[in-house]
N, C-alpha and C positions, 0 to 999 in steps of 0.2 A: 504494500500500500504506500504511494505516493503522500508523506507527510503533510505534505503543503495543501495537500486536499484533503484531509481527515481534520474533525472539529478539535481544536487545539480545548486545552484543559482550564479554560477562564476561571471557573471556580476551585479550583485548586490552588492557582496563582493567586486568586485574591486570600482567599485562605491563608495559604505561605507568605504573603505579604510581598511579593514581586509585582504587582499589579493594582491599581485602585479603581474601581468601578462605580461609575454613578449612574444616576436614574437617567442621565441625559440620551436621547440615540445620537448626540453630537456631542462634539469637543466642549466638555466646560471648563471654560476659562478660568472661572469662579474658582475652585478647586486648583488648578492647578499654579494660579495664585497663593492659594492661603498654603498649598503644601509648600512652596518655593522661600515663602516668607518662614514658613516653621523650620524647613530645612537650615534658614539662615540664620537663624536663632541658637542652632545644633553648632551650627560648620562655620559659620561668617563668610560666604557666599562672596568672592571677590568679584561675581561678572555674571550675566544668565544671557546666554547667546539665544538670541530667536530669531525666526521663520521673517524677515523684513518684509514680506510681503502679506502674511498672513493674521502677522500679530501685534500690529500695531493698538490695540487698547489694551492688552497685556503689559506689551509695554510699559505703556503711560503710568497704569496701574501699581507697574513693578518699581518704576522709578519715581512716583508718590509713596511708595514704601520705604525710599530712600538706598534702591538696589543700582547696581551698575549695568545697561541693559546695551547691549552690541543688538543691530540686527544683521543678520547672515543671510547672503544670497543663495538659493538653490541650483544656481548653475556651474559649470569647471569653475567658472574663477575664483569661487569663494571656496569652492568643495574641493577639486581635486588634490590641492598639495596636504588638507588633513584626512582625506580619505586612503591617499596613499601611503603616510604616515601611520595610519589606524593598519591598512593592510600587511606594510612591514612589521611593525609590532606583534603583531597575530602571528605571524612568520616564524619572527626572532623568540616568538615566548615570552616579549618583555610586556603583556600586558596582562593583566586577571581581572576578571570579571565574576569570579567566583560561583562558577558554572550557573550565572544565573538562565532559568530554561525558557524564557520569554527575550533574552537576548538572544539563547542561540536560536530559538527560533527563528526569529526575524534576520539574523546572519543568513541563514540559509535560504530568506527568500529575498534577499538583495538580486537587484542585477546590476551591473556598472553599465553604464553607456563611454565607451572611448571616444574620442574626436582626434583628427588627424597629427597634434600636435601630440598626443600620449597621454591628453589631459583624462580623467575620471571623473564620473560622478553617478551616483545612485539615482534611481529611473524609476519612481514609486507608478509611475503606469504599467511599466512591463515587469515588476516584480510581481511574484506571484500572490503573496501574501502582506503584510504588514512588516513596515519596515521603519516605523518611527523612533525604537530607542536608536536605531542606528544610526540615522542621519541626526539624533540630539549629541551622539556620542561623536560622530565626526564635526558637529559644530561648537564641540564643545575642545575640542579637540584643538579646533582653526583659533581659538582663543587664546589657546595654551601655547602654540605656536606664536603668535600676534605676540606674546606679552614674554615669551622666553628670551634671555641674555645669552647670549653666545658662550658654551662653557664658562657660567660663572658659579659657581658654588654655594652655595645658599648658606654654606660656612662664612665664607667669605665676608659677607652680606648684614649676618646675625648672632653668628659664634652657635656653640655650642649651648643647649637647652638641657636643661638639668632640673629630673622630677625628682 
């Protein structure tokens, strides 16, 4: 049986806590607001990369929260150099996700679209199934790049932290 066509395990994942489900049959923003703000309250949330074309009251919202809000194009120019950073990674082993099973889902039903120049990007048309942690995880990604220092050492920076 063809994975990507059998009914994946929703409530299971909501169960385990991989996944949050609302009453909406569409994107609530509402929710993925107030989780991003608790997150921030956890973690101190240096930046929330989103969808520049989709999610502008998100936005506005996230940065009346007092967040740092990037928007991210979905075409090669924004996507390809963290997509193919995310793919080396996967490669090299240097990344963990800690088997979570609603990512590797959606791993597996990515397609990349190539263009002439070698650029990549993820093709939520011609993928078979959902692919949305992926393309947050490569624009999250394109941030993490945007804001890295060329070999500099976060020693360097802050010294050493001592609990």
């Amino acid at each position: 049986t063809n994975m990507r066509l059998t009914k994946q395990p929703y409530d299971v994942w909501e169960r385990e806590k991989y996944l949050t489900v609302t009453d909406s049959e569409s994107i609530d923003y509402d929710v993925i607001r107030d989780d991003i703000i608790a997150l921030n309250s956890i973690y101190r949330v240096k930046e929330v990369a989103i969808d520049r074309w989709n999610a502008n009251h998100l936005g506005t919202q996230l940065e009346k929260a007092r967040l740092t809000v990037f928007g991210i194009g979905m075409g090669y120019a924004s996507m390809s150099e963290p997509a193919k950073y995310l793919e080396k990674s996967i490669a090299d082993k240097k990344i963990c996700h800690f088997n979570d099973p609603v990512l590797n889902w959606q791993i597996g039903n990515v397609v990349l679209d190539r263009d002439a120049k070698d650029n990549i990007c993820p093709n939520k048309a011609k993928s078979s199934e959902k692919i949305d942690a992926v393309v947050a995880t490569i624009c999250g990604i394109a941030r993490y790049l945007a804001n890295k220092k060329p070999d500099q050492s976060v020693y360097k920076s802050r010294g050493i932290i001592s609990l």
